[in-house]
C-alpha positions as CSV (number, residue, x, y, z in Angstrom):
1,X,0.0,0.0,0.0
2,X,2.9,2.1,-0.2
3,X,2.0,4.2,-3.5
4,X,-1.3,5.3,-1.4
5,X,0.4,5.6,2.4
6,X,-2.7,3.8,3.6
7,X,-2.3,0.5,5.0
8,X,-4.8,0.1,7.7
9,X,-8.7,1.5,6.8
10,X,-10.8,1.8,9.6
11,X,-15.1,1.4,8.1
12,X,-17.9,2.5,11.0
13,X,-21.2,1.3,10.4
14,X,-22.6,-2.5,9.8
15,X,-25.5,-1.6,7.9
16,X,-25.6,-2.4,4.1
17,X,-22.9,-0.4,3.0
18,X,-20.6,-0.7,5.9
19,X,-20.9,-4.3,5.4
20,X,-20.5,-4.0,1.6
21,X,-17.5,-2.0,2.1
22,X,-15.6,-4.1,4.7
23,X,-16.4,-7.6,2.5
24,X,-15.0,-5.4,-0.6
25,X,-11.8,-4.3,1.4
26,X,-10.7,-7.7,2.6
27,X,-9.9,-8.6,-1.1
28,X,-6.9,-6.4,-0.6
29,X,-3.8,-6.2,1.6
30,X,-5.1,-3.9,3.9
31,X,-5.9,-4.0,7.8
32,X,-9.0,-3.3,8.7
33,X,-10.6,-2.0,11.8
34,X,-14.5,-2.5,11.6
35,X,-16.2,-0.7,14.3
36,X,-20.0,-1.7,14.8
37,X,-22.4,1.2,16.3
38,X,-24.4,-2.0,18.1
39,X,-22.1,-4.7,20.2
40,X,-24.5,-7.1,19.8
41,X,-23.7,-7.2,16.2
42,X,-20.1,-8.3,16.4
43,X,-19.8,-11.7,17.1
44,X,-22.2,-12.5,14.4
45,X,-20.0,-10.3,11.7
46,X,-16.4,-11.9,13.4
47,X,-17.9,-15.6,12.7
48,X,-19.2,-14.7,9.2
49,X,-15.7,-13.5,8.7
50,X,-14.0,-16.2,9.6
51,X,-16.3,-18.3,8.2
52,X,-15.9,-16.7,4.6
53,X,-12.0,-16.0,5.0
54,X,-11.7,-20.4,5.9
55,X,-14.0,-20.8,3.0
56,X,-11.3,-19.3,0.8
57,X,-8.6,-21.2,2.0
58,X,-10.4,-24.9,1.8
59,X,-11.2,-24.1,-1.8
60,X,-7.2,-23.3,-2.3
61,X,-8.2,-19.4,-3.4
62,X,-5.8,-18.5,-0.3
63,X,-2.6,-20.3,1.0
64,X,-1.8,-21.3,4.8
65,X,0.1,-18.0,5.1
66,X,-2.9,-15.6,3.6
67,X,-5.1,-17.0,5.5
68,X,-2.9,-16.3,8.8
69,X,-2.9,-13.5,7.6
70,X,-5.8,-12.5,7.3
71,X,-7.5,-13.3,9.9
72,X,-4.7,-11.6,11.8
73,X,-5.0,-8.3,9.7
74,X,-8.8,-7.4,10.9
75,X,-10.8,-6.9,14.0
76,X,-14.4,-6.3,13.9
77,X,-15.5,-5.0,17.4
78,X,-17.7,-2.0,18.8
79,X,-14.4,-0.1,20.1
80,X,-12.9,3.1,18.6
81,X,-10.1,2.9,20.2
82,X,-9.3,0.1,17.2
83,X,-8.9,3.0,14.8
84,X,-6.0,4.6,16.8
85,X,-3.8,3.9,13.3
86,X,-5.4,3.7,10.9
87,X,-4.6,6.0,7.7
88,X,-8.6,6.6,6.6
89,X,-11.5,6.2,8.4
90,X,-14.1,5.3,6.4
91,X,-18.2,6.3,7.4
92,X,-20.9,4.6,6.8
93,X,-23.6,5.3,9.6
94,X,-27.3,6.1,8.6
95,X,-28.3,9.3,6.7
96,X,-29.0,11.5,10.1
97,X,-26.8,14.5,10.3
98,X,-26.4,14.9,14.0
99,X,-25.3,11.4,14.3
100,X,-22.7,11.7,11.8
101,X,-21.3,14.7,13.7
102,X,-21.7,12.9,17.4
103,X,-19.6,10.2,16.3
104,X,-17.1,11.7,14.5
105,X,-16.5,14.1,17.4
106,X,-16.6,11.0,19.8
107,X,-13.4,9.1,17.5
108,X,-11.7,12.1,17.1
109,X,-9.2,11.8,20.6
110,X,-7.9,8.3,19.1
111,X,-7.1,9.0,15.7
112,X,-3.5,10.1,14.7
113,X,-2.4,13.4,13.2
114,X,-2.1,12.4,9.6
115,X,-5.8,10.2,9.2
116,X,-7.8,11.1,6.6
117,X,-11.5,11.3,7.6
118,X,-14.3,9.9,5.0
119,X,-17.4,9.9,4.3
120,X,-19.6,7.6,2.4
121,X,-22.4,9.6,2.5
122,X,-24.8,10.1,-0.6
123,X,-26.4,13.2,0.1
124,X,-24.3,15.3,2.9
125,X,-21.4,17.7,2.0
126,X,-18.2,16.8,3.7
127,X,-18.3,20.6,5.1
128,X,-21.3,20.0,7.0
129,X,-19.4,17.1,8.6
130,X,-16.4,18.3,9.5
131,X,-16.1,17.6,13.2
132,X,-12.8,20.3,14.2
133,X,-10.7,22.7,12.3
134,X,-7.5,20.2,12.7
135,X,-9.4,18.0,10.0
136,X,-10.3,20.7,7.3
137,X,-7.5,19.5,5.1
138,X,-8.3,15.9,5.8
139,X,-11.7,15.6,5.3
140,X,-13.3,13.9,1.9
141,X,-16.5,12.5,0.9
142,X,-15.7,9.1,-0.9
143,X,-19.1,7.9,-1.9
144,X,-19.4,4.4,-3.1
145,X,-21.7,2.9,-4.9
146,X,-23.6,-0.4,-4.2
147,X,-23.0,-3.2,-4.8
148,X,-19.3,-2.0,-4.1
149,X,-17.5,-5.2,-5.6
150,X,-19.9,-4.6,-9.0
151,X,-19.6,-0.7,-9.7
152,X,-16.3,0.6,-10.9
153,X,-17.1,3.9,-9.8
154,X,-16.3,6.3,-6.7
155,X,-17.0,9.4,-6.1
156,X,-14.5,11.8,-4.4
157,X,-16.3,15.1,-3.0
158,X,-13.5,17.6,-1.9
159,X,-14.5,21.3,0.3
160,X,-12.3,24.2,-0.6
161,X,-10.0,22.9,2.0
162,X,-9.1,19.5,1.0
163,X,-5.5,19.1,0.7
164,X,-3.7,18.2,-2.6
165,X,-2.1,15.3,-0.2
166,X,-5.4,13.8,1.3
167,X,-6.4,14.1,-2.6
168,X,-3.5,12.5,-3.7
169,X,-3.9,9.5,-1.2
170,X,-7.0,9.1,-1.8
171,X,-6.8,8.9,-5.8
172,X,-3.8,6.5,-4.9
173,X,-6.4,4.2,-2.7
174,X,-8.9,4.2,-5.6
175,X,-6.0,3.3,-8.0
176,X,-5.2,0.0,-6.0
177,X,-8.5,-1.0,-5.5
178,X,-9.5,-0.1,-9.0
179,X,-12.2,2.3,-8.8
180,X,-12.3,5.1,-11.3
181,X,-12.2,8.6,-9.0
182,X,-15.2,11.2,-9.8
183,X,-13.7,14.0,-8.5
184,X,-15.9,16.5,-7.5
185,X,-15.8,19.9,-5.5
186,X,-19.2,20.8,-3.3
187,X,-20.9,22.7,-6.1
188,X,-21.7,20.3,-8.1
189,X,-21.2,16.8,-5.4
190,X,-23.3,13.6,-6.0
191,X,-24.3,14.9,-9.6
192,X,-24.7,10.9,-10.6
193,X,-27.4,11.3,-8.2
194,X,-29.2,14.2,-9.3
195,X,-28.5,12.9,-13.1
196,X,-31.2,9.9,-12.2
197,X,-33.1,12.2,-9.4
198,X,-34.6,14.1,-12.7
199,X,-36.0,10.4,-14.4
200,X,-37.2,9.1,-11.1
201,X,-39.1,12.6,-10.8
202,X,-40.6,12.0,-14.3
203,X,-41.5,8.7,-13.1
204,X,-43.5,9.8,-10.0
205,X,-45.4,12.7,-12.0
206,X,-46.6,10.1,-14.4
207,X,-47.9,7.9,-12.2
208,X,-49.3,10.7,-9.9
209,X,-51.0,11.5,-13.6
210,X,-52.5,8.3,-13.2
211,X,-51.5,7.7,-17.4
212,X,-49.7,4.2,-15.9
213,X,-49.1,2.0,-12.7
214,X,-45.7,1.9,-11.3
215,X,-45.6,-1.2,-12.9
216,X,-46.3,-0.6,-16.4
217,X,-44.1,2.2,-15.9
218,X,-40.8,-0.2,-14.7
219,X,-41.6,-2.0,-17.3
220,X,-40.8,0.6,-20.4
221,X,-37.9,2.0,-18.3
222,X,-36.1,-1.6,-18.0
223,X,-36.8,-2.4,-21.6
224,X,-35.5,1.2,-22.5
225,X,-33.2,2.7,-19.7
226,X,-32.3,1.2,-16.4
227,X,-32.8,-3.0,-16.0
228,X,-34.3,-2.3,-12.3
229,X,-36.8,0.1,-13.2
230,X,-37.4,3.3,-11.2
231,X,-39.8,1.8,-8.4
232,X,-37.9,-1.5,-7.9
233,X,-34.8,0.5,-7.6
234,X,-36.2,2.2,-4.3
235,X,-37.4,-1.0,-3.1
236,X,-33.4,-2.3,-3.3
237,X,-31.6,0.8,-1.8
238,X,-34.3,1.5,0.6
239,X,-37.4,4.4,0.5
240,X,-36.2,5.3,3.7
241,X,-32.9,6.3,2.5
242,X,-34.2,7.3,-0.4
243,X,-36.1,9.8,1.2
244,X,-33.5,11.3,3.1
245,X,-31.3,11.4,0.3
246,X,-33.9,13.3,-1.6
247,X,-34.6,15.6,0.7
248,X,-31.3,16.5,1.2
249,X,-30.8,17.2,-2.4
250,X,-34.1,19.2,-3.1
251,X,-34.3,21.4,0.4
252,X,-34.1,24.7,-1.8
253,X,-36.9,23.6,-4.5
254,X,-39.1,20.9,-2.4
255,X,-42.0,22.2,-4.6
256,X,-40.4,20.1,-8.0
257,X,-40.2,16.7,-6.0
258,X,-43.0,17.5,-3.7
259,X,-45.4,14.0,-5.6
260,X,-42.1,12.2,-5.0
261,X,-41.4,13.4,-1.4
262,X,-45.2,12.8,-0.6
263,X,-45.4,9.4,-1.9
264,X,-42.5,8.3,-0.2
265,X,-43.1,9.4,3.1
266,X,-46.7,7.5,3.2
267,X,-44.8,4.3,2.6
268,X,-42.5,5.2,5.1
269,X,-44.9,5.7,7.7
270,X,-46.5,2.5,7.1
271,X,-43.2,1.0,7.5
272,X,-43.1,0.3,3.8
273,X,-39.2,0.4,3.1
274,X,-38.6,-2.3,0.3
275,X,-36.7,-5.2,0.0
276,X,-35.7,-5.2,3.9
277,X,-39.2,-5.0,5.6
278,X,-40.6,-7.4,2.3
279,X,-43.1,-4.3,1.0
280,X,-42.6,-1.1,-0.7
281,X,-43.8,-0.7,-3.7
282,X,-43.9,-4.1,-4.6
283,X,-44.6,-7.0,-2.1
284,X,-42.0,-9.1,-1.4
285,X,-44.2,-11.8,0.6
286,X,-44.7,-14.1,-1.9
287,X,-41.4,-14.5,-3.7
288,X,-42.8,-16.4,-6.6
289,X,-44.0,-12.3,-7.1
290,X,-40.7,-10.6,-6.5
291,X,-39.8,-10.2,-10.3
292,X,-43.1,-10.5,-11.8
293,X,-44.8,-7.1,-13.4
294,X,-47.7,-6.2,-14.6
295,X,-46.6,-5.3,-18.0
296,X,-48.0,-2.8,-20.9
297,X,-50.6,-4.4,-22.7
298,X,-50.3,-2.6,-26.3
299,X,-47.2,0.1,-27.4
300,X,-50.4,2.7,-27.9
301,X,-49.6,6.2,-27.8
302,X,-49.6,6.5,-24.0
303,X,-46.5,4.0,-24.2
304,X,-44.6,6.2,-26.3
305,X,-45.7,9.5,-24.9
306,X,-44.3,8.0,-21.3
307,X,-41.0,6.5,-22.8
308,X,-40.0,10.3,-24.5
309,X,-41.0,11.8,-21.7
310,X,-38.3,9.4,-19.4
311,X,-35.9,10.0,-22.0
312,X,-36.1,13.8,-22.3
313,X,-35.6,14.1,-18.2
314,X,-32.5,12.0,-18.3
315,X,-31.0,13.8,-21.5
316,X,-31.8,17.4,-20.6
317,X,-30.3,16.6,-16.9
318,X,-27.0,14.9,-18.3
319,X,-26.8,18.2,-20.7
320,X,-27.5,20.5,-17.7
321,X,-24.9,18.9,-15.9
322,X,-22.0,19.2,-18.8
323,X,-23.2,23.0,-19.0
324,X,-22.7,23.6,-15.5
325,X,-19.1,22.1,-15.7
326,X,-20.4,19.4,-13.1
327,X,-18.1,16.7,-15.6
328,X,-17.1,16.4,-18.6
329,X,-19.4,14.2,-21.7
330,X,-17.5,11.1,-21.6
331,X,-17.0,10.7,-17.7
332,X,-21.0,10.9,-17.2
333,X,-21.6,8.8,-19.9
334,X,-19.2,5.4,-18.3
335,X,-20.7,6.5,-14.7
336,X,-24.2,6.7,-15.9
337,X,-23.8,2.8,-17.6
338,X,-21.5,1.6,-14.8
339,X,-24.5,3.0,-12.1
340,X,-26.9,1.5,-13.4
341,X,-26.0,-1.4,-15.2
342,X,-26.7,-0.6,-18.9
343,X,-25.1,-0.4,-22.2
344,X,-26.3,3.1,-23.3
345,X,-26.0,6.4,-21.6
346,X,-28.2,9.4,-22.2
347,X,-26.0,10.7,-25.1
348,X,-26.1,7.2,-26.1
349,X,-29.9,7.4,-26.5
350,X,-30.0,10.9,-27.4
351,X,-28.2,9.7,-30.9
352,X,-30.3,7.2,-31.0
353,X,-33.6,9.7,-30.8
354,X,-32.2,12.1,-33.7
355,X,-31.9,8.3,-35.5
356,X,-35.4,7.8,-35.3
């Protein structure tokens, strides 16, 4: 780990992405502190550890020695005091402000005088998360995306007092764990985000139209644009975090995303969160229904009018965003197929529109 000066990564937080993170990590020579928010949880995530890391050697994928050394290199406990050398600290607690800032103040007394301090959020600017002025040149939002192992993509959110160094070591971590950096200053952070905030949007104004079911509508935008549809997406990442992402993003125009906002905080307060409580919107009961849709019955004009509709929101954002400077053409077209699993990007399909 030389080339990067990180060799031990510390990741808070055992929810999805923490987990996702620390299971990416231990594919490279790293050590890693894993602190847990809840002891209860550790025991469970030390034995699924070992568990895997045995797994590995047994099928021959790791020698005697790796395997020592391995299980040597990590600890996974509820302690911050495990983080006392690491290099970066990586942060991966739930989408609540206040306690990101609580616990960042709380690891600050262990942590050395060169550790770079990250966060994974999707929606909070690294300034608002800044917990004393001795980290202001160490601070960095490194947003990954899920699933980590799948998406060759990272995004790097520097504030106006990011060093070039904690830059530098952090474009060096990406390097050896081969993740192409989006490097992005606060202005214009998470713009992958806001790229597919604008279709989702499209998506709830049609339904809220009542022209289609959230079905029907899935169905043209996996047979067009994204393979997860809009609706199935949030069941997979969450309409709780979804709607703290999006409110986040939208608090100086709530008015545009208001049907979105709406909708997502009824299912919330019915404890409708997706995939993890088994209904959102889709059931997840019966799982002979998980992938099933109810799909468009004829390609009438209603079909068509919805699909150019889709296709105008995620073309005029992706323009927006190369006129603001956010990136340049050819970075948000690879991150926009890499996100979201596709072949085409919205230039891609705008091309394919002045074809037609």
């Amino acid at each position: 780990m030389a080339s990067s000066g990180i060799n031990k990564i510390g990741i808070i937080g055992a929810g999805r992405m923490g987990t996702d993170i620390f299971n990416f990590l231990i594919g490279f020579d790293y050590e890693i502190a894993w602190i847990c928010l809840d002891e209860t949880e550790t025991v469970a995530l030390q034995q699924s550890f070992e568990k895997k890391i045995k797994r590995l050697h047994k099928c021959g994928l790791i020698d005697d020695q790796q395997l020592i050394t391995k299980l040597n290199s990590v600890v996974i406990n509820h302690q911050v005091k495990s983080l006392d050398s690491c290099e970066l600290v990586i942060e991966c607690i739930w989408e609540d402000i206040a306690k990101k800032q609580q616990m960042y103040r709380g690891i600050i007394p262990v942590l050395t005088n060169d550790c770079i301090l990250a966060s994974n959020s999707s929606s909070f600017l690294p300034s608002q998360l800044i917990p004393a002025p001795a980290f202001n040149a160490r601070f960095i939002g490194l947003h990954f995306f899920y699933p980590v192992k799948l998406k060759n993509i990272v995004e790097l959110i520097k504030t106006g007092q990011t060093s070039a160094e904690t830059i530098e070591k952090i474009n060096g971590f990406c390097k050896t764990t081969n993740k192409k950096q989006l490097l992005q200053d606060e202005k214009h952070a998470f713009w992958l985000n806001r790229l597919f905030l604008e279709v989702q949007n499209e998506a709830f104004q049609i339904f809220d139209e009542g022209v289609m079911s959230y079905e029907q509508i899935d169905t043209i935008v996996a047979e067009y644009l994204f393979p997860e549809g809009i609706f199935k997406f949030f069941d997979q990442v969450g309409n709780d975090v979804m709607l703290q992402s999006i409110k986040n993003y939208t608090s100086g125009n709530r008015k545009t995303y208001q049907v979105m906002l709406d909708k997502l905080e009824e299912l919330c307060s019915k404890n409708m969160l997706g995939l993890k409580t088994k209904a959102g919107f889709y059931s997840y009961h019966d799982e002979s229904a998980v992938n099933a849709t109810k799909s468009v019955h004829v390609k009438d004009e209603y079909y068509f009018m919805v699909l150019e509709r889709l296709k105008r929101a995620y073309i005029g954002k992706a323009q927006q965003l190369i006129n603001d400077g956010a990136c340049d053409r050819e970075t948000l077209e690879y991150a926009a197929k890499e996100y979201m699993n596709t072949d085409k990007g919205p230039f891609a399909i705008a091309r394919a529109l002045l074809n037609t």
